[in-house]
Every structure is written in structure tokens, then in C-alpha cells.
C-alpha positions, 0 to 999 in steps of 0.5 A, a space after each residue: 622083859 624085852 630088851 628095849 632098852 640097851 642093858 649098861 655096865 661098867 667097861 669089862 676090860 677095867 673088872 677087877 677081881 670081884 675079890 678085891 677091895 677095888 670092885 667092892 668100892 666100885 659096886 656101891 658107886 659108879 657100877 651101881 648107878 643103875 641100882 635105883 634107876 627107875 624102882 617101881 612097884 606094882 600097881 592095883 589099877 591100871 590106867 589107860 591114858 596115854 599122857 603121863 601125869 607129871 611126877 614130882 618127889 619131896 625134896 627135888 627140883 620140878 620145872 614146868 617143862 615138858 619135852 617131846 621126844 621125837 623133836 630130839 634132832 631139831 634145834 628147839 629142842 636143844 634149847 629146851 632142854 638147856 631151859 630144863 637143865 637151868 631151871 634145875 640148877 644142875 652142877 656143872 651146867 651153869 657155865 656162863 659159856 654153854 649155848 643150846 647149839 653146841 650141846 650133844 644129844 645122843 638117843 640110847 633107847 626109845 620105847 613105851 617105856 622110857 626115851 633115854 638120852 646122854 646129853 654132853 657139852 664136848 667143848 667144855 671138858 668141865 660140864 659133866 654129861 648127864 642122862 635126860 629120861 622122857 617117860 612114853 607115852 604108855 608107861 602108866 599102864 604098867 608101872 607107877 611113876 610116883 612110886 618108882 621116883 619115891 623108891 629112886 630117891 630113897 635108894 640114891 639119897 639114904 644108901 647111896 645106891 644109883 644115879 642121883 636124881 637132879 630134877 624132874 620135869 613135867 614128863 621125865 627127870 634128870 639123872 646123874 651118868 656114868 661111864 657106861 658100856 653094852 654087855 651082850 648075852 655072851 658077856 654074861 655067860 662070862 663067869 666073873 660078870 655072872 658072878 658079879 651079877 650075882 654079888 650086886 643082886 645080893 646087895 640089892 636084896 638087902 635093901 630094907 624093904 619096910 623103908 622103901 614101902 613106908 610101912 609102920 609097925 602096925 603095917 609091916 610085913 607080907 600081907 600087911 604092908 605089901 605085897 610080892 609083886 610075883 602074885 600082885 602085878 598078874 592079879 592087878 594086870 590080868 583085867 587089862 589082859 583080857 581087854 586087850 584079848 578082846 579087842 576085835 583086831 587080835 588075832 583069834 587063833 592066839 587067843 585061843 592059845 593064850 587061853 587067858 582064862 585056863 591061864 588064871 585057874 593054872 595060875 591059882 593051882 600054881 600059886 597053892 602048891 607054892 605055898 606048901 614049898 616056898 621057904 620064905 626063911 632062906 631061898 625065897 626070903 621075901 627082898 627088895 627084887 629087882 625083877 627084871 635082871 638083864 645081862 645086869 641091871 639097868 632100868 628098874 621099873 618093876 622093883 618090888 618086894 618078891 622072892 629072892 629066888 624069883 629074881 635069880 629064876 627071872 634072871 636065869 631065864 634072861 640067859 635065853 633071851 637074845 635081845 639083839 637077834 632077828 627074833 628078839 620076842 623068842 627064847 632059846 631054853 636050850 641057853 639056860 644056864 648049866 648047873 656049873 653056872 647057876 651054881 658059880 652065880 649062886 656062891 657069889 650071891 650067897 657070899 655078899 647076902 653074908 649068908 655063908 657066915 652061918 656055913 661052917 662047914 663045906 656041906 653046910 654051905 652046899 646045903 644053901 647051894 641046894 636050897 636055892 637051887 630048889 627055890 628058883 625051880 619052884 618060882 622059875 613058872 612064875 617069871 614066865 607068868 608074870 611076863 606072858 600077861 605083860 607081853 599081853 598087855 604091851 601088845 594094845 598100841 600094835 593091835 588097836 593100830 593094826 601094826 603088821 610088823 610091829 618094833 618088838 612082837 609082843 604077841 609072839 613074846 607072850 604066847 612064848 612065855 606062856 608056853 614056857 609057863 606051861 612046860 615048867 608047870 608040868 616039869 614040876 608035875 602040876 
């Protein structure tokens, strides 16, 4: 997905070996506060409102509130955020001395998604900051906001993964922080960092699917219970792709080019052949994915259960995307990853998937090299398909309202990754 967001990570300078037993403490806290961030899980029908439905979860704090984020500089809004944040009773904001005036607010991303916010009390060394979610103003077109709170609080409070949800309010929550820095796309080019990437991945896949879908015995499994979001999220997305191909503003030629309908019988022939390569008991074993893995993790609002080799493959193709550039919408495919590389980021996620404890020899564990190098070629088309019908998607707000230079070129992101899908498709002789 575009990079709307800033992708967060702990400093670099202070990485240990990702050997030692420093970074394996480290991993299951504070450099993981993004693993539950914003867990979302496809969903069947998409709404069209622009107002977001407050969210509330079994065993979180709710206030009334609701705060607009393009107030985010006036004094009022200070205030209401203090009334939030005292409503939910946060630790360490209960301080007797904290007035609304001397609070820091310090804006790190806005988009259709999320505004995200850190909020600080510098005056006072003990109020400790926290990170303030608005949700935009579009975010139920896309994600499930239930969902991904339900998924949030499972993952912090029973594994102890991510960010400690405080409390929610009647459009956003409030959510514990940690240190954090910017990687850029040369930072994950960096082998250690793509080796660490690859072990959290590996840590995340092996969340146990069935508790976060609250699946029974009867219910369990693929095709019972869930469903991968690779084939749920184009299906369920596809009708409101072609209401936005529709509409009369958007552009005819593009139209064409996207070719939503030989995308869909493209997209069927895909999703048969996969059936016959798809090896479902090593390198595309069914996980909890994150789906959209940046330079590393940061907001997981498409999570879901997927193939683990889907998630590798979205991530290898992150490595083309450069987010900070004058044309962030365009990937470089010269920029994938070298066989070296993929392999370097293979072997960590292999070693902390603990699937190298059934490799007793060099060849054996070359053999799950392989293997997975295989599965991500096969399940690399689908990435490019899952997110050309989001960019489709994304784009209704700046058609509807005729945006000639619009924040992020939506368009242009889709009609690139249908392209990609196309070449891929053909790479694999389909």
C-alpha cells in the first residue's frame, strides 16, 4: 500500500545482533508496538459512508467524544483531547498539574485512513506520550474497524504483541507509544534490518489464526471459518471498483487500460492454476499475515489470514516502491530484491518460524530456501492484484471531486500494478 503513513521502527544505531538475546526481548516489546497496530480483516461488503460508526470492544474504556482532526492546531482541541484522555483514565495523565495549554501535539501522518498523533506533556518528564488515532473520514470502505479493534486487543492483551489499546472514543482510540524512528527504502536494503524484518514476520505468522477469527471446531479452517484475504478482499472490493470505473469523471482511456472485466477472467485463470501449485503445508501455509509489510511494520489494517508466501511476496514488492520520491504512486521493478537478498530474508524468517528444526542437514534447509522461493513467485501476481483494485477504489474521493493533482495518484498506483499483475502473470507462462 502507499506509504501514507510514516513506516516506524526502533533507532537503527541501537540494533543489536538479531542473534542476541537483547533483540529477542526487544522483538516482543517495544520493537513490536506495531505488531496489532490496526489488525483488520477484510470485509464482505463495502460501505460508502463517509462518517465512521464508533467502534467500541469488550473490555476498553469508551468516551462519548468525538475529535476533528483539522482542529489539530487550535487550542479547543487541546482541550478536548485532555477531556479524552481523563475520561479513559490513561496512566500517567492524571497528574493534578497538566493543563490543556501546555500539551504537545505532533501530527505524523493524515490520509484516508488514519490521522495519527503523538501527544506529549514535555513539562512534565513523568506523563508518558501516547499516540492519539483519528480514523478518516473513508476508512470503512476498505477495512472493518470492529474487526481490526477486536484483532488489536487480542494480539496486545493475550500475546503481548503491540501497542496497548487505552481507550476508544467515538471516532479513533488511544494507544500506548514507543520510541520510534523512520526507516527509508535504503534502510531495508540494509541486511541485518531485512533479516530482522524477516524473524518478526516469522513471529507474527505464528499467531494462532482460529483465536483471532473466533472460530470453533465446527467453524475451523480455510473455507469454514475464514477465509484468505488474497481471494476475499478483490472478490468483495471488485463491485466497488467498477462503481468507481463508472463514474463519468474517470478518465476513459484509463478505463480501458485497467480492463476491469479481463482483469476478473485473468484473475479466476490465476487463482485456478494456484490451486494446482499452492503448497499449503510449507511455503504458502495459511497464517495470520500482515499483508501490507513496508520498510517494517507499522499500521496493520489489512491483516488477515493469507499465505505466508503472499506476505513475503507483498513485501519483496515493497522494495520497488520509494514512498518518499516525486512520484511515489510508481514502482521501480529494477529495485526487487536479488536472489542474495531474498535468500538472506528467507533464512531469518525460516529460523524464527522454528522451521529449520526439521532441517538436519544443509540441503534440507536449501530445500525450504527453495521452496519458499518458489511460493512467493507463484503468489507475487496476487499482491499486484490485490492492490491495483484498492488503488481503484481509493481513487472515488479524487474523482467525484475532480482533484487534478491529487496527495497520492491513485489511478496511476493502479493502473502500475495491474500492469505488474499482467507481466507476472505472463512471467509465470499464464
Amino acid at each position: 500500500m502507499p506509504g501514507v503513513s510514516p513506516v516506524l521502527a526502533p533507532s537503527i544505531s541501537a540494533l543489536p545482533s538479531l542473534e542476541s538475546p537483547a533483540v529477542i526481548r526487544r522483538l516482543s516489546s517495544s520493537s513490536l508496538h506495531s505488531i496489532a497496530s490496526a489488525f483488520a480483516s477484510s470485509v464482505s461488503s463495502l460501505s460508502l459512508s463517509h462518517d465512521p460508526e464508533p467502534v467500541r470492544e469488550e473490555g476498553l474504556r469508551h468516551s462519548n467524544r468525538r475529535l476533528d482532526a483539522r482542529n489539530y492546531k487550535k487550542p479547543s482541541f487541546l482541550v478536548e483531547v485532555l477531556e479524552c484522555i481523563q475520561s479513559l483514565q490513561i496512566p500517567s495523565w492524571s497528574h493534578p498539574k497538566i493543563i490543556a495549554q501546555d500539551i504537545h501535539v505532533y501530527k505524523v501522518s493524515g490520509s484516508m485512513t488514519n490521522a495519527v498523533f503523538f501527544i506529549s506533556y514535555p513539562t512534565l518528564k513523568e506523563v508518558r506520550t501516547i499516540l492519539l488515532r483519528i480514523y478518516g473520514p473513508s476508512s470503512g470502505n476498505l477495512i472493518s474497524r470492529p474487526r481490526e479493534l477486536h484483532n488489536l486487543h487480542i494480539l496486545s492483551s493475550q500475546y503481548r504483541l503491540g501497542p496497548r489499546v487505552y481507550g476508544t472514543f467515538e471516532n479513533g482510540r488511544l494507544e500506548e507509544y514507543f520510541d520510534s524512528k523512520a526507516l527509508t527504502a535504503k534502510d531495508m536494503r540494509d541486511p541485518e534490518i531485512s533479516r530482522w524484518i524477516g524473524a518478526r514476520m516469522a513471529e507474527l505468522h505464528s499467531v494462532d489464526i482460529e483465536l483471532i477469527e473466533g472460530t470453533t471446531s465446527q467453524t475451523r479452517g480455510e473455507g469454514k471459518g475464514w477465509d484468505i484475504a488474497a481471494k476475499k478482499n478483490v472478490r468483495s472490493w471488485l463491485d466497488s471498483a467498477r462503481q468507481v470505473l463508472a463514474l463519468p469523471a474517470f478518465p476513459q482511456a484509463v478505463r480501458e487500460d485497467l480492463d476491469i472485466e479481463n482483469f476478473k477472467k485473468d484473475w479466476d485463470r490465476y487463482m485456478q492454476w494456484l490451486s494446482t501449485v499452492d503448497d499449503t503445508q510449507r511455503g504458502s501455509k495459511r497464517v495470520f499475515a500482515h499483508n501490507d509489510a513496508q520498510f517494517i511494520v507499522v499500521d496493520f489494517e489489512y491483516a488477515a489470514p493469507n499465505p505466508a508466501s503472499f506476505d513475503i511476496a507483498n513485501h519483496f514488492h515493497e522494495w520497488t516502491a520509494n514512498y518518499d520520491s516525486p512520484t511515489p504512486h510508481l514502482l521501480d521493478e529494477s529495485a526487487y530484491p536479488t536472489y542474495d537478498e531474498r535468500r538472506n530474508f528467507f533464512l531469518a524468517y525460516l529460523e524464527h518460524s522454528n522451521a529449520t528444526s526439521s532441517a538436519t542437514s544443509a540441503s534440507e534447509l536449501e530445500f525450504l530456501v527453495q521452496n519458499l522461493e518458489d511460493q512467493v513467485r507463484y503468489w507475487g501476481p496476487a499482491s499486484h492484484a490485490f492492490w491495483s483494485i484498492w488503488g481503484i477504489v481509493q481513487a472515488k474521493d479524487d474523482v467525484e471531486g475532480e482533484v487534478k493533482q491529487p496527495e497520492f495518484d491513485y489511478i496511476g498506483y493502479a493502473r502500475g500494478r495491474m500492469a505488474a499483475f499482467r507481466r507476472s502473470m505472463q512471467a509465470l507462462g499464464l
